[in-house]
RODO-2510 file (C-alpha; in nm, 4 decimals, decimal comma):
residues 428
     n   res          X          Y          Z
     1     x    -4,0688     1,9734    -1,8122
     2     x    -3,7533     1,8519    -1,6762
     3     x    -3,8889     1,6692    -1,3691
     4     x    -4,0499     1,5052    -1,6912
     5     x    -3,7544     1,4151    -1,9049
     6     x    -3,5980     1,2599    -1,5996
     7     x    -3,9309     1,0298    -1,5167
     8     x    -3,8992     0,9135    -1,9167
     9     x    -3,5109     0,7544    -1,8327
    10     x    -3,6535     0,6215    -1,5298
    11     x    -3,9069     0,3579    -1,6442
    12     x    -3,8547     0,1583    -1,3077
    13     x    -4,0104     0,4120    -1,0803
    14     x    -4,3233     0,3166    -1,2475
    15     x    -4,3065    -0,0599    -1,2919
    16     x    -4,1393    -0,1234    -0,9613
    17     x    -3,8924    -0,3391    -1,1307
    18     x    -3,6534    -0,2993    -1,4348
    19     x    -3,8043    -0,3730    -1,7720
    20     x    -3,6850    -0,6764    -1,9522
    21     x    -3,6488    -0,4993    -2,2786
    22     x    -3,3758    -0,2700    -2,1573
    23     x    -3,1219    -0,5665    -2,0065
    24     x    -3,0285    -0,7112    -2,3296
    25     x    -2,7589    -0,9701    -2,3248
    26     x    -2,5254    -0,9331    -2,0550
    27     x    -2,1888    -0,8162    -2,0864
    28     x    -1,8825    -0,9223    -1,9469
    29     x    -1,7755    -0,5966    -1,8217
    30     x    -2,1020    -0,5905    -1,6518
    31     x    -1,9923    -0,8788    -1,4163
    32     x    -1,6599    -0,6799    -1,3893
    33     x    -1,8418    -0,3633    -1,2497
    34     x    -2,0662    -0,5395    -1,0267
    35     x    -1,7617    -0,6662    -0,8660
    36     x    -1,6515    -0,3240    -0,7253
    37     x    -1,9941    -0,2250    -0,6086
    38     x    -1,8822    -0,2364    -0,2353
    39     x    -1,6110    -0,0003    -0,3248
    40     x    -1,7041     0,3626    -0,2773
    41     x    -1,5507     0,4593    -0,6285
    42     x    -1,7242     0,6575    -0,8583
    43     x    -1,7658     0,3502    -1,1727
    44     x    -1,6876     0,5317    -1,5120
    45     x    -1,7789     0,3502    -1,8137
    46     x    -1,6122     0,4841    -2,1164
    47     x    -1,6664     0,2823    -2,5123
    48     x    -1,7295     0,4404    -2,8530
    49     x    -2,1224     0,5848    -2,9330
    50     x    -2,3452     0,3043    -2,9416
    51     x    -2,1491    -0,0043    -2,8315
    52     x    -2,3953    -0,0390    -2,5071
    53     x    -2,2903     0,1734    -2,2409
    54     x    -2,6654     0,2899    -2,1585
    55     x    -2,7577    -0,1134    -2,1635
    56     x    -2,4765    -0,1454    -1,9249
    57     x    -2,6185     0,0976    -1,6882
    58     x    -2,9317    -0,0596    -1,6835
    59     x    -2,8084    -0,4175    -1,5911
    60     x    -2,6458    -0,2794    -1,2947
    61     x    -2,9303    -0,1005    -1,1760
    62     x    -3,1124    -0,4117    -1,2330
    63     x    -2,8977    -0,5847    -1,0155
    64     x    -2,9253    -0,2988    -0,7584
    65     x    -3,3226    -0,3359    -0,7413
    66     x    -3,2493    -0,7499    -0,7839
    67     x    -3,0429    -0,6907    -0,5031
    68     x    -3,3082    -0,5390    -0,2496
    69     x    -3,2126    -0,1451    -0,3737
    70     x    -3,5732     0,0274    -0,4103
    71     x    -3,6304     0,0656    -0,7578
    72     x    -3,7224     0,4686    -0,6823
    73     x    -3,3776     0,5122    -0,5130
    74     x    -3,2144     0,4808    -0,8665
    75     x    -3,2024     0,7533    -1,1121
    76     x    -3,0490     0,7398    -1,4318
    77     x    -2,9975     1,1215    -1,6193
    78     x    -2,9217     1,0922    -1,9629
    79     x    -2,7294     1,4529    -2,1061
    80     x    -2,8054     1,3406    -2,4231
    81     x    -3,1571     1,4427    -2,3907
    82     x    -3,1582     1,8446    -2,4769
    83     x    -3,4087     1,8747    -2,1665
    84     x    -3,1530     1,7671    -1,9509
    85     x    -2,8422     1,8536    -2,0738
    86     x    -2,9646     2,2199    -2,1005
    87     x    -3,1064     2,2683    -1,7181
    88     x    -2,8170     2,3763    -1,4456
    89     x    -2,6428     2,1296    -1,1927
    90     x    -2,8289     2,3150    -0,9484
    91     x    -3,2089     2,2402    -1,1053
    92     x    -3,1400     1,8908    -1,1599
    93     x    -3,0474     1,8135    -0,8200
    94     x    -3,3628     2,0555    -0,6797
    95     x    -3,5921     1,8397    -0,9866
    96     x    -3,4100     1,5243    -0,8471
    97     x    -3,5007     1,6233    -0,4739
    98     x    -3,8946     1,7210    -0,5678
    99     x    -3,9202     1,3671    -0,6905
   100     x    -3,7186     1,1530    -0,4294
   101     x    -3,5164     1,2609    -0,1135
   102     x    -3,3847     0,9045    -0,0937
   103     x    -3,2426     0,8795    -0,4099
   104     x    -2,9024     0,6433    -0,3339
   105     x    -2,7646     0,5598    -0,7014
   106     x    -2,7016     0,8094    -0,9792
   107     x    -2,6172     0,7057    -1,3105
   108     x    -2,4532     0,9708    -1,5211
   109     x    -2,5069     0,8137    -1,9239
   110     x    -2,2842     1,0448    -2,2025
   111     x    -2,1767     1,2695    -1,9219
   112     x    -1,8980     1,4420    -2,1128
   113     x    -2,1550     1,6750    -2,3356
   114     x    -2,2094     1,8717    -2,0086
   115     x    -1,9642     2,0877    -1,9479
   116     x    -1,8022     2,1093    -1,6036
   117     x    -1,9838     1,7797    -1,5063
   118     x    -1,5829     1,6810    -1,3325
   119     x    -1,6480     1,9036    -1,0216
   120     x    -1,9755     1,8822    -0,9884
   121     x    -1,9438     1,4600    -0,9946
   122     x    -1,6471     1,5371    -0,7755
   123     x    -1,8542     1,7634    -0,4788
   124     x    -2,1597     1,4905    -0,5417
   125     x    -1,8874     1,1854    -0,4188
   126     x    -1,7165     1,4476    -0,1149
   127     x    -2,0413     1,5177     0,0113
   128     x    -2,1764     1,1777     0,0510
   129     x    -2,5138     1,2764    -0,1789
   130     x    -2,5121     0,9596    -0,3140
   131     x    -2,4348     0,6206    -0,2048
   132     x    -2,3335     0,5291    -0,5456
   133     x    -2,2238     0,7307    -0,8667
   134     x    -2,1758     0,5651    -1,2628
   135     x    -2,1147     0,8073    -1,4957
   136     x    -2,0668     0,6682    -1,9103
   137     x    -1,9174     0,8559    -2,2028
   138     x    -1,8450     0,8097    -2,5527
   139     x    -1,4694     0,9774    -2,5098
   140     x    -1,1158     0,8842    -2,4120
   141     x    -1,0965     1,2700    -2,2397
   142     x    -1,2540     1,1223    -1,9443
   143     x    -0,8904     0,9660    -1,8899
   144     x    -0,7583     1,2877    -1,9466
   145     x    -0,5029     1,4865    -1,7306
   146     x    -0,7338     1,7521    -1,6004
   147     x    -1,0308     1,4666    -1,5173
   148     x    -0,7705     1,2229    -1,3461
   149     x    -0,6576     1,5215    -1,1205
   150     x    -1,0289     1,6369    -1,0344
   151     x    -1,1050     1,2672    -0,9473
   152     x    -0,7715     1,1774    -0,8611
   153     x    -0,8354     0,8437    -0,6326
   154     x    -1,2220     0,8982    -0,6513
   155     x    -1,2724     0,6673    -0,9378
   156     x    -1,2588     0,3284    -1,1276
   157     x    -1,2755     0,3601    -1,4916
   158     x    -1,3873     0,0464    -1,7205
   159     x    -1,4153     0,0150    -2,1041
   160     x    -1,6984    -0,0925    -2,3389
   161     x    -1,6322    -0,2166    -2,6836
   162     x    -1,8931    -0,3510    -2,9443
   163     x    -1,9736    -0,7054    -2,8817
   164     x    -1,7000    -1,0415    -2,8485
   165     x    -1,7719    -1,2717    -3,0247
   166     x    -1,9026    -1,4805    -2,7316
   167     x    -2,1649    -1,1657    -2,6654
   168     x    -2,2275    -1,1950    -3,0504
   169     x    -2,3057    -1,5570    -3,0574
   170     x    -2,5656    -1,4602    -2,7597
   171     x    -2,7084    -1,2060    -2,9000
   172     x    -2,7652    -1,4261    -3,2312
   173     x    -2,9215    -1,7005    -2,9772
   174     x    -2,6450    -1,9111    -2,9253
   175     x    -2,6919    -2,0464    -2,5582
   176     x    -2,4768    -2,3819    -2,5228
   177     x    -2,1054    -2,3060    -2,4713
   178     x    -1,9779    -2,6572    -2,3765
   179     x    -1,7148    -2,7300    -2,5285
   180     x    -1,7999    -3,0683    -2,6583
   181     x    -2,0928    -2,9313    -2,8072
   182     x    -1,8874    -2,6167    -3,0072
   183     x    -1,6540    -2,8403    -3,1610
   184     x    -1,9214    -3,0562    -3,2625
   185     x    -2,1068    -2,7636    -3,4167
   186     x    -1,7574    -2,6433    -3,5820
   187     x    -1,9233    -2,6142    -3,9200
   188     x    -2,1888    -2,3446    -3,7431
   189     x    -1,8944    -2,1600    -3,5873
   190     x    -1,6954    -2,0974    -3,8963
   191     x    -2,0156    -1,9236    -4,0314
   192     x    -2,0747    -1,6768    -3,7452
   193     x    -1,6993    -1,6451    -3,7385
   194     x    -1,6974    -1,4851    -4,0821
   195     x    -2,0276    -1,3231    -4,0236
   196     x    -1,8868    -1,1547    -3,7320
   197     x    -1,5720    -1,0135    -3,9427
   198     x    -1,8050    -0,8756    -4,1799
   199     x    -2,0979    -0,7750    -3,9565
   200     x    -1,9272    -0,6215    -3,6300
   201     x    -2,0136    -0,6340    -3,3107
   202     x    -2,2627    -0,3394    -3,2582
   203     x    -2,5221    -0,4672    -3,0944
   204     x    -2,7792    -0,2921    -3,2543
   205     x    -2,6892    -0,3727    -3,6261
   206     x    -2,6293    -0,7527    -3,5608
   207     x    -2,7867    -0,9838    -3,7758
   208     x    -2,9494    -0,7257    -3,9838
   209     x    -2,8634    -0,7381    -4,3397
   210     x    -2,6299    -0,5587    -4,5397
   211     x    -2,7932    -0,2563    -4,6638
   212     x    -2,9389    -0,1648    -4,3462
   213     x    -2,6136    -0,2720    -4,1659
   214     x    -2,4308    -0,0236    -4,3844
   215     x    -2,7031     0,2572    -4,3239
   216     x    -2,6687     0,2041    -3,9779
   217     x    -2,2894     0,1723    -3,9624
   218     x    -2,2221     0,4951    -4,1616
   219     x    -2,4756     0,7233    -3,9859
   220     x    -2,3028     0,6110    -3,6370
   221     x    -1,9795     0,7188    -3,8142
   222     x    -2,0560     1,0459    -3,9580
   223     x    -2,2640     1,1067    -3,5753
   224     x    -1,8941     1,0499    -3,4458
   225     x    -1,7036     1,2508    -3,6630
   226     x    -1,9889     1,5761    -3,6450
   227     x    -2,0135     1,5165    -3,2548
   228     x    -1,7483     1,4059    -3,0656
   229     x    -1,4468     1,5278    -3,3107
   230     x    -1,5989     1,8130    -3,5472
   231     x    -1,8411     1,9780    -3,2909
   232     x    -1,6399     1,8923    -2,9917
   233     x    -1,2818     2,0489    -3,0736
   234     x    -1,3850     2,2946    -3,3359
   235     x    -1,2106     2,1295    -3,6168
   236     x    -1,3002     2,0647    -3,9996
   237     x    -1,5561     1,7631    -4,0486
   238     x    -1,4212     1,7119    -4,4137
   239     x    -1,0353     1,6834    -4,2889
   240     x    -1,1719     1,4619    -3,9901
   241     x    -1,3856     1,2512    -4,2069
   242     x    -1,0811     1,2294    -4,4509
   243     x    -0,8186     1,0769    -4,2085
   244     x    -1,0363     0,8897    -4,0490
   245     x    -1,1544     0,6583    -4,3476
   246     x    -0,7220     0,6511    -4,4333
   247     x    -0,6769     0,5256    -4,1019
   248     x    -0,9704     0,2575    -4,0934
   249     x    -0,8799     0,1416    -4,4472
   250     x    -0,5560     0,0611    -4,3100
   251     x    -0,6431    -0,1110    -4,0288
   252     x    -0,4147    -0,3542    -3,8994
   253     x    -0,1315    -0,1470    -4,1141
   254     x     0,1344     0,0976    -3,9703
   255     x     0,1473     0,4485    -4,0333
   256     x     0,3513     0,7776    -3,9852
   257     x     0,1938     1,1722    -3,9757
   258     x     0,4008     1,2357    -4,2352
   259     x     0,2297     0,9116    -4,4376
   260     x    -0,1005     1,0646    -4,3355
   261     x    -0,0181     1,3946    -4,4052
   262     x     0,0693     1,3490    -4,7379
   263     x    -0,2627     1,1072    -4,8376
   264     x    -0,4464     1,3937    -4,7246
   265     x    -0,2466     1,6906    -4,8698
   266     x    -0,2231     1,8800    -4,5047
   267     x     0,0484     1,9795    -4,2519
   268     x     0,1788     1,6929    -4,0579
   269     x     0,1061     1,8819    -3,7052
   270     x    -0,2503     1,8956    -3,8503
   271     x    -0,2415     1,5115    -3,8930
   272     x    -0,1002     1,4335    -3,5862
   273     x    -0,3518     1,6435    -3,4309
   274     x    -0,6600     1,5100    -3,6069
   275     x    -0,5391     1,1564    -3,5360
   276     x    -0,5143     1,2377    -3,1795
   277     x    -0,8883     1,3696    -3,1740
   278     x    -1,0423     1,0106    -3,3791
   279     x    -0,8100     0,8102    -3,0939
   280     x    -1,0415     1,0234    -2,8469
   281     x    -1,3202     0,9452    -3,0263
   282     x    -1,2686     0,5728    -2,9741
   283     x    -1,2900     0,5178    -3,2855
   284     x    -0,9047     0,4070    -3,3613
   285     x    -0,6771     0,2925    -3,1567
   286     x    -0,2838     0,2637    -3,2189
   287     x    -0,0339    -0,0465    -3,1198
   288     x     0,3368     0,0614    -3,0450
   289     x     0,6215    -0,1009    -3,1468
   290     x     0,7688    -0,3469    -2,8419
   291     x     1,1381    -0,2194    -2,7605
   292     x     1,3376    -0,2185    -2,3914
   293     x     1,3968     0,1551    -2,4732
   294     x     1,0826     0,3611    -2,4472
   295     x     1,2073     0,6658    -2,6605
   296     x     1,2529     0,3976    -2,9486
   297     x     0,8195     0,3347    -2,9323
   298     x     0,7754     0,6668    -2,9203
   299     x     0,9630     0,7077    -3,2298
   300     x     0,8778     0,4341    -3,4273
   301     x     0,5897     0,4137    -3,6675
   302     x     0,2588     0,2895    -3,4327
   303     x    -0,0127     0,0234    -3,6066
   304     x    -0,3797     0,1395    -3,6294
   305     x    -0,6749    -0,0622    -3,5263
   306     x    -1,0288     0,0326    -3,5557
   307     x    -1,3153    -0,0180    -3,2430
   308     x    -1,4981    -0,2626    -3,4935
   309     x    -1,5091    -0,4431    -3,7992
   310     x    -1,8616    -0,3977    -3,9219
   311     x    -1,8034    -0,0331    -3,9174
   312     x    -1,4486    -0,0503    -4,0855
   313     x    -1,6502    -0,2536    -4,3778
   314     x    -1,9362     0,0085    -4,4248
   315     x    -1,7539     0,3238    -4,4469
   316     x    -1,3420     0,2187    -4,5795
   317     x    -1,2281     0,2157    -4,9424
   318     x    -1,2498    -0,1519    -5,0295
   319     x    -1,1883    -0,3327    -5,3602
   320     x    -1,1787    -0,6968    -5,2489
   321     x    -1,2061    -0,8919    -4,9387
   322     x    -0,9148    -0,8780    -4,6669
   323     x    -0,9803    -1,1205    -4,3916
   324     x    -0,6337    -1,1258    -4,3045
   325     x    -0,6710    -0,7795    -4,1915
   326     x    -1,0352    -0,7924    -4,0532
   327     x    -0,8736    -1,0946    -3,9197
   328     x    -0,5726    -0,9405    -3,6956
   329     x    -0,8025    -0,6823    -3,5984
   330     x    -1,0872    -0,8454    -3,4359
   331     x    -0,7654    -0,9972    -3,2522
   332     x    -0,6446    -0,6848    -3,1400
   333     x    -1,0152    -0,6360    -3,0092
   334     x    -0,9665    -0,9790    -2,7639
   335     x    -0,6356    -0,8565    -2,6562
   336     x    -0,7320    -0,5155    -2,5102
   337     x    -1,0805    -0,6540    -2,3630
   338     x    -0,8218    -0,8806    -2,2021
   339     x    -0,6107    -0,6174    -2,0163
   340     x    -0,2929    -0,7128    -2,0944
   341     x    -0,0391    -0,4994    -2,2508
   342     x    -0,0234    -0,5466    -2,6161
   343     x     0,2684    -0,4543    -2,8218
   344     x     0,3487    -0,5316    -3,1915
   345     x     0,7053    -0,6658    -3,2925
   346     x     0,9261    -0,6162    -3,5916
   347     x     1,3579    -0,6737    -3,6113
   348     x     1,6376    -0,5106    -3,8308
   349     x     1,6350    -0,7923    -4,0621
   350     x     1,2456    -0,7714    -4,1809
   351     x     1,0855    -0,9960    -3,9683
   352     x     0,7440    -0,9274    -3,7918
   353     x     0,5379    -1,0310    -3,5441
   354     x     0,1498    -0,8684    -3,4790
   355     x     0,0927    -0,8775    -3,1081
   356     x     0,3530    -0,9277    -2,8372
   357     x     0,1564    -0,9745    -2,5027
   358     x     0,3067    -0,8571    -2,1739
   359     x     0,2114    -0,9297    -1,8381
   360     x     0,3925    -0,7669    -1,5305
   361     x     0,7534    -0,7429    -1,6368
   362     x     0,7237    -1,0803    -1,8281
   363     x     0,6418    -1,1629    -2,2455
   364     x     0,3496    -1,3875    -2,1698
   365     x     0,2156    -1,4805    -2,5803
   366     x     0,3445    -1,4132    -2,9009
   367     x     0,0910    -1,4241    -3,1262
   368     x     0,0854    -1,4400    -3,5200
   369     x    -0,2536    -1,3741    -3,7049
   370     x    -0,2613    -1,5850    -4,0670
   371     x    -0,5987    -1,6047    -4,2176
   372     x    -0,5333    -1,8165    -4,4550
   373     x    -0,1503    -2,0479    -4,3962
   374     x    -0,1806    -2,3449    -4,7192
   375     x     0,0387    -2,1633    -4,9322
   376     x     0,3940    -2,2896    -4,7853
   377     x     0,6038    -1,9733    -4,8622
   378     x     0,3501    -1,8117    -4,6312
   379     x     0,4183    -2,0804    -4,3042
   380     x     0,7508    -2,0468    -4,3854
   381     x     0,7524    -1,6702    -4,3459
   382     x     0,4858    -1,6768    -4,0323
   383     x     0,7139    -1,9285    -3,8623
   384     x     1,0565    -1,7920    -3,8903
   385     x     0,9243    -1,4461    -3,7853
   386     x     0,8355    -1,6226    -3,4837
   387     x     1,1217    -1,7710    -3,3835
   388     x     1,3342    -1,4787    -3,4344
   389     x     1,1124    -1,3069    -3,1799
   390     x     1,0877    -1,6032    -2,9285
   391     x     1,4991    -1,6286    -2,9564
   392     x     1,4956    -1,2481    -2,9375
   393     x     1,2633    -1,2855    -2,5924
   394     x     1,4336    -1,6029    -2,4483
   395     x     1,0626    -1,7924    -2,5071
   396     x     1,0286    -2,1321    -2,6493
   397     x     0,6836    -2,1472    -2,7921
   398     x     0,4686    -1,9320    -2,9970
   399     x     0,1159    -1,9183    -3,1752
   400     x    -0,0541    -1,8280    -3,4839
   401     x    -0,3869    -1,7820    -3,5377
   402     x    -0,5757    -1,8976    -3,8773
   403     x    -0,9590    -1,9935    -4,0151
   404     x    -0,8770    -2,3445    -3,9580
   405     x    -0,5755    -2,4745    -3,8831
   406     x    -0,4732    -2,6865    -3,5791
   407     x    -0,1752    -2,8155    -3,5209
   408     x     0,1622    -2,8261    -3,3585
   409     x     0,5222    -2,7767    -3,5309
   410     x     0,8604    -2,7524    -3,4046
   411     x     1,1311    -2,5030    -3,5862
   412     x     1,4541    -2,4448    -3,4485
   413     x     1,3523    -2,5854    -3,1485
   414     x     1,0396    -2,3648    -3,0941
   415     x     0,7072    -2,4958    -3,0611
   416     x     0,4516    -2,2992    -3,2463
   417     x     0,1165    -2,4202    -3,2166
   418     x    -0,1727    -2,3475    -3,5224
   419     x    -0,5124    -2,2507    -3,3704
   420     x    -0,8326    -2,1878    -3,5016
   421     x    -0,9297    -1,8393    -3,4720
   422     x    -1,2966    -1,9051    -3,3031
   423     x    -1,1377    -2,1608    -3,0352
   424     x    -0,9369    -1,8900    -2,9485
   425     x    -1,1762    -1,6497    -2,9359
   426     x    -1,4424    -1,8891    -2,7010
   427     x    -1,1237    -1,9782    -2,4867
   428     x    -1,1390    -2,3201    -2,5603
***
């Protein structure tokens, strides 16, 4: 039975090659991962349930058997499958060894529902069984304490979000990324730009329409909150499933435990801690205030961003449209796909700026999101906040990203330049 669980996962032993239908569009990260392949490394792949880690672990394997790897030296074991997450470390390796002694690349998919998989991963990589190990998960514990010491130096961790936009516009059969040809199609752009606010970037709900999109959405969410919070730390689903739509119907918006504690009438300890489970989950993730003095972020009220849009829109409290917000949070998105740390910015006097970008020891980008800037008080506001922060920072220029806007101003002898949101996006 379990020797036939594992054959289902494995649908290249069979066809000698990997089948199309599992590739899907390739992912940046993808490229990323391929990169370290001559490093010894375990490669773990951590992103929020659903956002393509499995697809992922297929387009490296095909690459592997591309690549001259036999296809039946690759096994994939996925522990969401009860057949295989209930069998011992010690049958799957004897089922793995009745089917292939060769076997050279292990893929580990949703590895954390098995518990004690650290040191067993750990013994697999100091004993040379495998030439290669990938192991995927749908939580932020594999970065935990305990994990980092087990693997300490053993590993190379990468993250998977939903779909970029750029992976979006693939997926909806978008091929020609010239840049000649994208501002000619500008009119195009703008409508998968919105589309893409409101629809998200899982790649399994993308271009469906809304009532199925919402279906989809909120069954992945309540799977999240039941699983990988509710099951997972033995905590209330109601109080999870509470904070959790407070937090994503603020998105883009700061908040305190006390804030949250109050909204939903429980002890602030029991905020902090259920906030700290839905930031494992991957489902949130908090910005920190920029300062030179460390204990003043840890003080200060953090901003909350959710993994994706689409899902935000099918499960929040919502009374009216709020691209502003969708908006700066699909930015925040960009920024940590990027790498770079991402700070927000705010001084004494009132003004604020959403994401200050630091590389090395350096501010590299301030950047201002502003869906909509033809109301005049609202450059005005946008612009000084700016400058304040590039005086503030010794930097001379600044950005702010809109719908449509494009063009350059100078205030008080900074440069800030208006950019379209979707140029930015593409990297044009």
């Amino acid at each position: 039975m379990l020797e036939q669980s594992i054959r289902l996962w494995n649908p290249w032993w069979a066809e000698k090659t990997m089948p199309q239908n599992l590739t899907g569009i390739k992912r940046k990260v993808t490229d990323s991962i391929i990169q370290t392949l001559d490093t010894p490394h375990i490669k773990d792949i951590i992103g929020v349930r659903r956002s393509g880690k499995t697809t992922i672990l297929y387009q490296i394997a095909a690459h592997l058997i591309d690549s001259n790897t036999p296809p039946d030296d690759i096994v994939l074991l996925n522990f969401d499958d009860p057949i295989i997450n209930a069998a011992s470390f010690d049958e799957i390796l004897t089922g793995l060894c009745k089917i292939n002694l060769n076997l050279s690349c292990l893929f580990l998919d949703e590895i954390q529902q098995k518990d004690g998989w650290e040191r067993w991963v750990r013994t697999l990589y100091d004993t040379n069984r495998f030439d290669r190990i990938f192991i995927s998960g749908s939580s932020a514990s594999l970065l935990s304490r305990d994990i980092g010491r087990v693997l300490s130096g053993r590993h190379i961790t990468f993250e998977v979000m939903p779909f970029s936009f750029f992976e979006y516009l693939k997926k909806r059969e978008w091929n020609n990324f010239d840049t000649d040809y994208l501002i000619y199609n500008r009119e195009k752009l703008l409508y998968y730009q919105k589309a893409y606010i409101e629809e998200g970037g899982f790649p399994e709900t993308i271009g469906m329409d809304e009532f199925n999109r919402k279906k989809i959405l909120t069954s992945l969410y309540n799977d999240i909150i039941a699983r990988d919070i509710s099951s997972r730390f033995g905590v209330s689903y109601e109080i999870a499933g509470k904070i959790c739509q407070l937090m994503v119907t603020n998105c883009a918006g700061e908040y305190s435990f006390n804030s949250i504690a109050k909204a939903a009438h429980i002890a602030v300890e029991t905020a902090q801690k259920y906030i700290d489970y839905l930031n494992e989950s991957l489902l949130i993730m908090d910005l920190s205030l920029y300062s030179h003095k460390l204990k003043t972020q840890f003080k200060q009220n953090k901003k909350t961003y959710t993994i994706d849009t689409g899902l935000r829109n099918a499960v929040s409290f919502r009374f009216a449209p709020d691209m502003g917000k969708l908006a700066e949070n699909m930015v925040f998105l960009e920024l940590k796909r990027s790498g770079d740390d991402v700070y927000y910015w705010k001084s004494k006097g009132g003004f604020e700026v959403d994401f200050v970008v630091k590389r090395g020891h350096q501010i590299h980008t301030l950047l201002q999101v502003s869906w909509d800037v033809r109301n005049e008080k609202t450059r005005l506001l946008e612009e000084r906040s700016l400058c304040h922060a590039c005086k503030e920072f010794g930097i001379t220029s600044a950005m702010i990203l809109s719908e449509i806007n494009e063009e350059i101003v100078r205030r008080d002898g900074i440069t800030i330049t208006y950019y379209p949101l979707w140029k930015w996006l593409l990297m044009i």
